[in-house]
C-alpha positions as CSV (number, residue, x, y, z in Angstrom):
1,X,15.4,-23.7,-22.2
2,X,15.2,-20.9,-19.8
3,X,16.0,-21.2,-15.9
4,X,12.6,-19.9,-14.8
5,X,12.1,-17.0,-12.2
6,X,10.0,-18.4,-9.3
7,X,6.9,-16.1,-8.8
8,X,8.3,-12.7,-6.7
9,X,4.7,-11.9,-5.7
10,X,4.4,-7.9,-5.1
11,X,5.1,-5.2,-7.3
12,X,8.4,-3.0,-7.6
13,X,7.1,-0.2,-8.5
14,X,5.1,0.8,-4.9
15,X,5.2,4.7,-4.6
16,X,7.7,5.2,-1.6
17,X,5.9,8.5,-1.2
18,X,3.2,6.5,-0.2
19,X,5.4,4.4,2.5
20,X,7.2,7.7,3.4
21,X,4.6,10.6,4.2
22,X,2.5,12.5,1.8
23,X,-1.0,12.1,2.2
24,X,-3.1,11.2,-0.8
25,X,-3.6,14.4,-2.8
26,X,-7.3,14.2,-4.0
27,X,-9.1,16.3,-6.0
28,X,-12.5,18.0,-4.5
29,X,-14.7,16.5,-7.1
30,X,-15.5,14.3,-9.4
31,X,-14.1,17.2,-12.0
32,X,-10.8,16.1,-10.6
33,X,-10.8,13.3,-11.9
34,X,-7.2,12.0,-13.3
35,X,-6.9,9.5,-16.7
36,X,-3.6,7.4,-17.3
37,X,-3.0,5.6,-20.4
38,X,0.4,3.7,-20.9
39,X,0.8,1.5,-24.0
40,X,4.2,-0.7,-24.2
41,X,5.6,-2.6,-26.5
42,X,8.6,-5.2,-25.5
43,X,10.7,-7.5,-27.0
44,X,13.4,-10.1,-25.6
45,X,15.9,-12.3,-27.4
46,X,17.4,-14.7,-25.9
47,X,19.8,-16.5,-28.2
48,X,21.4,-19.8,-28.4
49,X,21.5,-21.7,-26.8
50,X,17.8,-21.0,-25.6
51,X,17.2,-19.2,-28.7
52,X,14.3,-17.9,-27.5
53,X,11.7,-14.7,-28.6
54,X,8.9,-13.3,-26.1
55,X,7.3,-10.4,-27.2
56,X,4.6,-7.9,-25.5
57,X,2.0,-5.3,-26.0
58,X,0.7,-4.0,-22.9
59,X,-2.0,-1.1,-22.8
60,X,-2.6,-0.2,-19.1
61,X,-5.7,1.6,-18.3
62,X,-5.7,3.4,-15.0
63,X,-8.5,6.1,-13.3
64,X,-8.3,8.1,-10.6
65,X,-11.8,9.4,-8.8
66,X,-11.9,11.9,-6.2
67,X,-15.4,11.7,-3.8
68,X,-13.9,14.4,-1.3
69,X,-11.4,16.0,0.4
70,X,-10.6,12.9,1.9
71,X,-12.1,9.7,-0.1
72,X,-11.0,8.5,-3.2
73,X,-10.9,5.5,-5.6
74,X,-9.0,4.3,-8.2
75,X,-9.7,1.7,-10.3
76,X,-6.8,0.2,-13.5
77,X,-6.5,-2.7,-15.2
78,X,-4.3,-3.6,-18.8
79,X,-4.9,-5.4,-22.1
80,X,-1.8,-7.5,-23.1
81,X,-1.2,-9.3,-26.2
82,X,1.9,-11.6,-25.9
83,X,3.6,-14.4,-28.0
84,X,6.5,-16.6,-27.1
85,X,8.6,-18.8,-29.7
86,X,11.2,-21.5,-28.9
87,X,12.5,-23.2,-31.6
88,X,9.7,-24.1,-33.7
89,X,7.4,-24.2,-30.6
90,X,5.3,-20.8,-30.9
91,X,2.9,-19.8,-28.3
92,X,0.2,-17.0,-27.8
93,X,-2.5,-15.4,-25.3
94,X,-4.1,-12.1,-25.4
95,X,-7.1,-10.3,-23.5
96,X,-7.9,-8.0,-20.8
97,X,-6.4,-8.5,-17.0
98,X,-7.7,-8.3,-13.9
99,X,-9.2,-5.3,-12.4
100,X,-8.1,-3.3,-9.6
101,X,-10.3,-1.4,-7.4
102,X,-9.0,0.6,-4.5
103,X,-10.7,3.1,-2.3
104,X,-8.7,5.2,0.3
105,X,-9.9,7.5,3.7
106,X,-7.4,9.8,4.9
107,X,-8.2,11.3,8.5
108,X,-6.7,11.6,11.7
109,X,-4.6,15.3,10.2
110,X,-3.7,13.9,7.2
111,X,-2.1,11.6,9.2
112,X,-3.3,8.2,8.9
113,X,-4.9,6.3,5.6
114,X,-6.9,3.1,5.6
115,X,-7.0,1.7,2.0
116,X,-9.4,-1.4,1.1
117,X,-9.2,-2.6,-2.4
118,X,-10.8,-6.0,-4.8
119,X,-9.5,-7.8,-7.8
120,X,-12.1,-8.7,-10.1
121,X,-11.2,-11.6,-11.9
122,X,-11.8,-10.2,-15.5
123,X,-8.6,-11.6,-16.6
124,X,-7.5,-15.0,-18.0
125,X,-7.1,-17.1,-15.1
126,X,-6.7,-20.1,-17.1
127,X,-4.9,-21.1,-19.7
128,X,-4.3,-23.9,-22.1
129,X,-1.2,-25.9,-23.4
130,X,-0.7,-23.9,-26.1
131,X,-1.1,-20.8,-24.5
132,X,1.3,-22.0,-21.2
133,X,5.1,-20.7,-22.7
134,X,3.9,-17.5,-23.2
135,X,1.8,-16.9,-20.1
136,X,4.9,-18.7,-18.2
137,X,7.3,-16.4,-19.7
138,X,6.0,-12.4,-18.3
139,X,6.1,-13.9,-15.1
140,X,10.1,-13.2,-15.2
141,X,10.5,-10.7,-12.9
142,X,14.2,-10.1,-14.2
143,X,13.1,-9.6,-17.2
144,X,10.0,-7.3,-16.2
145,X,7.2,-7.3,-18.9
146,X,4.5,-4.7,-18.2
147,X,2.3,-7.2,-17.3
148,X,3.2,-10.3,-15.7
149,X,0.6,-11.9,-15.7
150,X,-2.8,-12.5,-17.5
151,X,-5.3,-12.9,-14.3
152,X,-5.4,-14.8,-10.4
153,X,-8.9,-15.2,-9.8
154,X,-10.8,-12.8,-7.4
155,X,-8.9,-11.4,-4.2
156,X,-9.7,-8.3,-1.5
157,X,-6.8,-6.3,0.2
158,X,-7.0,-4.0,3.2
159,X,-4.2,-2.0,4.7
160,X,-3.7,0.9,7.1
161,X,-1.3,3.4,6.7
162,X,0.4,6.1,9.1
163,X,2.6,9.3,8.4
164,X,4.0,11.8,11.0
165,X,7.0,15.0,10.1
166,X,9.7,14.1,12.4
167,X,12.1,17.2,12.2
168,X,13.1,17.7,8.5
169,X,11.8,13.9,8.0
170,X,9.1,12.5,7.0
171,X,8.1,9.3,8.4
172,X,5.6,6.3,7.6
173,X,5.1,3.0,7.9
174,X,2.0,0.6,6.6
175,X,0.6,-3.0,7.1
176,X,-1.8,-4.6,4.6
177,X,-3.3,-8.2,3.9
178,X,-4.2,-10.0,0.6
179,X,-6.6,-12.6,0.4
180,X,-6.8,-14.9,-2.7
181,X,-9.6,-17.3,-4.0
182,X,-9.0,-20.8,-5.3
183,X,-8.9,-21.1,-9.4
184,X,-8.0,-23.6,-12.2
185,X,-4.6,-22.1,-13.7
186,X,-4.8,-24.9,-16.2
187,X,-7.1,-25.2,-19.1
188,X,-7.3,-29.0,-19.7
189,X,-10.0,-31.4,-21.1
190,X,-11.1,-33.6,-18.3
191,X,-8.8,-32.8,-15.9
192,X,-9.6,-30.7,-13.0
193,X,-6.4,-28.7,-11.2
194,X,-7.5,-26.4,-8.2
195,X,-5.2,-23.5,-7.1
196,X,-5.2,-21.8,-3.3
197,X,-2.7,-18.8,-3.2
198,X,-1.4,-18.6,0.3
199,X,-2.3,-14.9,2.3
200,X,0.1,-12.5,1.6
201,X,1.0,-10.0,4.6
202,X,2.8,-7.2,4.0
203,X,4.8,-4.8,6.2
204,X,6.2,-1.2,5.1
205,X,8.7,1.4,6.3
206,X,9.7,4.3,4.7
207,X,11.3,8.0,5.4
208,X,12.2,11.0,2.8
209,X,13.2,14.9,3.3
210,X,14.1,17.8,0.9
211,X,17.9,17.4,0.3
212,X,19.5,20.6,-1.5
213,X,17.3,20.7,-4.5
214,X,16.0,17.5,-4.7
215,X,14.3,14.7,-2.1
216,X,15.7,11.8,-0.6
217,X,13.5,8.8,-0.3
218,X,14.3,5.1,1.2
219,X,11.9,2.4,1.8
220,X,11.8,-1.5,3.4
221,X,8.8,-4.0,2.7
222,X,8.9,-7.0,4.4
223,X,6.1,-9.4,2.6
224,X,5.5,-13.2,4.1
225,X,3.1,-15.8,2.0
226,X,1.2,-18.5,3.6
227,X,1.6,-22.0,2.2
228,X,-0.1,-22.4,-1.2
229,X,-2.5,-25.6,-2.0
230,X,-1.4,-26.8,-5.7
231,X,-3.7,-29.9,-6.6
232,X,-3.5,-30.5,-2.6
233,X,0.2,-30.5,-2.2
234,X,0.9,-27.7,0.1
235,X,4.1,-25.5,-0.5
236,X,6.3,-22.2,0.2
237,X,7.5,-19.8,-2.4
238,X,9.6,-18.2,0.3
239,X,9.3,-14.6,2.0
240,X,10.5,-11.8,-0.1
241,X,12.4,-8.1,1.3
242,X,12.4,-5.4,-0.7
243,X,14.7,-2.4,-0.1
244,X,13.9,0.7,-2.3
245,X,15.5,4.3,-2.6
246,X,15.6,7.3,-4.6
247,X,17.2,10.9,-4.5
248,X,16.7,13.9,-7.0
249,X,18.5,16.6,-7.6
250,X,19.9,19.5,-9.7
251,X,23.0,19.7,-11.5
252,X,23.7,22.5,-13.2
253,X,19.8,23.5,-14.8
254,X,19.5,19.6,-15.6
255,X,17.3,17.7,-13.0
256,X,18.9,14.5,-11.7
257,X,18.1,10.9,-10.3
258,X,19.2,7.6,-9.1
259,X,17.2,5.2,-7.6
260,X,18.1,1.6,-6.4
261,X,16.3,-1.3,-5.4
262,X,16.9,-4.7,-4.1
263,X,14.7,-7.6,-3.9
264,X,15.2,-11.1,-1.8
265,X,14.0,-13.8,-1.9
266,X,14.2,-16.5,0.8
267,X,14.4,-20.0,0.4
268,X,11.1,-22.0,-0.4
269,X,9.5,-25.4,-0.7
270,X,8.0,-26.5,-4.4
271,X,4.7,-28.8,-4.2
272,X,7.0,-31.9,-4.9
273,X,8.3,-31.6,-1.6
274,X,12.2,-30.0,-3.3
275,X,13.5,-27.2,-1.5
276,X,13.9,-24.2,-3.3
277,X,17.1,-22.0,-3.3
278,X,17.4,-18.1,-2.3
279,X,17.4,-15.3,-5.4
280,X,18.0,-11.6,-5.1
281,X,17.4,-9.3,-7.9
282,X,19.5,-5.7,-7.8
283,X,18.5,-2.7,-10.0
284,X,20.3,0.7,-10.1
285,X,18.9,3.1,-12.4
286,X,20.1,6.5,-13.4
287,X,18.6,9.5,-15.3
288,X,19.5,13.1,-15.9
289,X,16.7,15.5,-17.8
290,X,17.9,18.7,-20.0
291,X,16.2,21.1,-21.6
292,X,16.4,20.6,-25.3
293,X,14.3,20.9,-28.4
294,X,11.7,23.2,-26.1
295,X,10.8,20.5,-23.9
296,X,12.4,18.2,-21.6
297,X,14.5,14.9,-22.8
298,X,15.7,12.3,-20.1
299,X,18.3,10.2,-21.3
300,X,18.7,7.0,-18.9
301,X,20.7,4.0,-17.7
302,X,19.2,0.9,-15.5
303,X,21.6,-1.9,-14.9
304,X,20.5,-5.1,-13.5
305,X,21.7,-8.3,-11.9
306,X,20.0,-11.8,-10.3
307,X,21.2,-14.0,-8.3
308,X,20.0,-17.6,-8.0
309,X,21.0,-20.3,-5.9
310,X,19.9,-23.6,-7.6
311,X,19.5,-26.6,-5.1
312,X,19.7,-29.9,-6.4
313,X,15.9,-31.8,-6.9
314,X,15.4,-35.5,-4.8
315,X,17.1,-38.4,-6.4
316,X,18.9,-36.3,-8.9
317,X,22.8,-36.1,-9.2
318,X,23.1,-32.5,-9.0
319,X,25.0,-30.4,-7.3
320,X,24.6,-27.0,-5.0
321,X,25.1,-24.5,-7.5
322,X,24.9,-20.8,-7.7
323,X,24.0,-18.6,-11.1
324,X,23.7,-15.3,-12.1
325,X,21.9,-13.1,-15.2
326,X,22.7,-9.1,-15.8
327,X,21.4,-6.8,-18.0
328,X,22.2,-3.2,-19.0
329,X,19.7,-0.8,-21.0
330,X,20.1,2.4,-22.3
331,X,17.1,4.8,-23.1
332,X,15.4,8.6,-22.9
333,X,12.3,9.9,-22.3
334,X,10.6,12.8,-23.6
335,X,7.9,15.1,-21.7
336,X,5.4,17.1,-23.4
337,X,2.4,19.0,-23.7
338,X,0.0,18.3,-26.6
339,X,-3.8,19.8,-26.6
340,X,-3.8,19.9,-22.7
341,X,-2.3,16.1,-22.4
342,X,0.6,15.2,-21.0
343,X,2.7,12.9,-22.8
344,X,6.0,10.9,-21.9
345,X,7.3,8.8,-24.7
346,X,10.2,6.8,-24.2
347,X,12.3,3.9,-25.8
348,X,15.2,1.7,-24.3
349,X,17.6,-0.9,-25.8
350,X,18.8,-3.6,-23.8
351,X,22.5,-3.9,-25.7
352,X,24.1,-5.8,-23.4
353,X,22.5,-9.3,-21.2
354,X,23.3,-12.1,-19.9
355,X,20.8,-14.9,-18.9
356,X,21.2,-18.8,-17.0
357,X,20.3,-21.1,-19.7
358,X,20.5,-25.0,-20.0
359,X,21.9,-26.4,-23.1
360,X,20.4,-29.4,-24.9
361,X,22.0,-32.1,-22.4
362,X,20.3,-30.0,-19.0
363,X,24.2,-28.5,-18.2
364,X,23.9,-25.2,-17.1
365,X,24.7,-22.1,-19.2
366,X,24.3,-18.6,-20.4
367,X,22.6,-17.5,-23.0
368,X,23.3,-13.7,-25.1
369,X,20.2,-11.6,-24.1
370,X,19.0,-8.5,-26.4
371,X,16.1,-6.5,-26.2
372,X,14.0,-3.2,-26.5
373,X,11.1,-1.5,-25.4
374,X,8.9,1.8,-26.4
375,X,6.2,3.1,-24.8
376,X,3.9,6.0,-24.2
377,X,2.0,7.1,-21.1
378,X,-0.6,9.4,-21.3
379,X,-1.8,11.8,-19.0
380,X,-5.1,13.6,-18.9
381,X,-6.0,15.7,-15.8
382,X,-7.6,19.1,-14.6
């Protein structure tokens, strides 16, 4: 069976553009408006002794509206088919997730940007027995599935943003707040199990400049979670820190970059009343584009590692432990222009992984870990 990733609330994939300067660059009119498409498909194998399959199709939808100069919404939200099989045990759940709504006001000289946003709980917030392995599954976050999750229940964000040049720098930071209603995660007959996320408060620094040819761009989000209501036992998932950087560049006529990021997690409380231990997840990935074939092909490497620190439950015999998974993935990306679209496709291969396992007694292990994914985003824009 798979050692579990506790939920690392908070996406990786924040813009550090966003934390580190550039004002939101909206269109005058609705004629501006922008249309992103991004199917995926992914597969995992974990072999024995988890022996293990998780598969996904992801098809995010995401629209950008301009009202103005200086308003602007955007509004995304996915379809995901995914199944999961463990031995014989095979599970499945499919259907639209949540939406996203965001509006954003940018005044003060471009300098400052207040951002208020709702989820609209058009997802699957529930789910049923059957359905539980394969919802559980996405929400890996070292494994990162397009969509990690099927739907939370409605919830309303606000945040406030502020950018200044310093010298050859520029320089932002940002605050927001997320606010989460009670739902029923489970889909049982006759019995009733009532959710509360905790608030989620979220802090961010970030700075960039024009280095050479290229940019330079590092970021720091500091996120803290209230204590969670789970059938009215009360718990901590533990804050997270998440440390982010990028840098482009030439070399030679071939467009380069490398971009990092680390993610923290400190140590928690489950609902039973167990503690649980610290992880950190590490990611470095690399890319280099060339000219080839009249377009552009971008040939890539992303190599990560987590760290978990496994503390032993009450009553149990086990001991402190600490355990670690890696994986390395090779792929390439392709840009082009087709009937005024823009279209990145792309495929990688995870050839080489490693993942913390139990065997069939509970002792802790490692399990072989394969994988690939292709995907397609789709651009359509004035």
């Amino acid at each position: 069976m798979i050692l579990e990733a506790r939920q690392l609330a908070g996406s990786l994939g924040t813009s550090l553009a966003l934390l580190a300067a550039a004002p939101v660059a909206w269109g005058q009119s609705l004629l501006d408006t922008e249309l992103r498409l991004a199917p995926q498909f992914v597969q995992y194998q974990v072999h024995a002794p988890a022996d293990e399959t998780i598969t996904e199709l992801a098809v995010p939808v995401f629209v950008a509206i301009p009202a103005g100069p200086r308003l602007g919404f955007d509004v995304g939200t996915a379809y995901a088919r995914v199944q999961a099989t463990s031995g014989s045990t095979r599970s499945e759940i499919s259907g639209l997730t949540d939406t996203q709504i965001r509006g954003s006001y940018t005044f003060g000289g471009d300098f400052v940007i207040l951002t208020a946003g709702v989820s609209l709980p058009t997802g699957r917030r529930s789910v049923t027995l059957d359905q539980l392995l394969a919802a559980g599954r996405i929400g890996n976050d070292f494994l990162d599935f397009p969509v990690s999750n099927m739907g939370t229940g409605l919830a309303a964000t606000g945040g406030v943003a502020v950018a200044r040049p310093v010298g050859a720098w520029s320089v932002g930071a940002g605050l927001s707040a997320r606010r989460s209603r009670a739902y029923e995660p489970f889909d049982v007959a006759g019995q009733t199990f009532r959710y509360q996320p905790g608030n989620e408060w979220r802090g961010r620094i970030g700075v960039d400049r024009p280095i050479a040819a290229g940019r330079l761009a590092l970021g720091l989000t500091y996120a803290a979670f209230g204590r969670e209501d789970a059938g009215g036992s009360a718990y901590n998932t533990g804050d997270r820190v998440i440390a982010q950087g990028a840098l482009t560049g030439l070399v030679g006529a071939a467009d380069y970059t490398i971009a990092a990021y680390n993610l923290f997690r400190a140590p928690g409380e489950y609902a039973s009343g167990d503690r649980a231990g610290r992880e950190n997840i590490a990611n470095l990935f690399l890319s280099l584009g060339v000219d080839a074939f009249g377009t552009v092909v971008e040939p890539s490497l992303e190599l990560r590692h987590w760290i978990q620190h496994v503390l032993p439950t009450q009553g149990s015999s086990e001991t402190e432990r600490t355990q670690s998974s890696r994986l390395a993935t090779l792929g390439v990306r392709v840009r082009a222009r087709v009937a005024g679209l823009t279209l990145y496709p792309s495929a990688g291969y995870t050839m080489f992984g490693r993942l913390a396992a139990e065997d069939e007694q509970g002792r802790p292990t490692s399990a072989d870990l394969t994988g690939y994914r292709v995907g397609l985003v789709v651009r359509a824009a004035p």
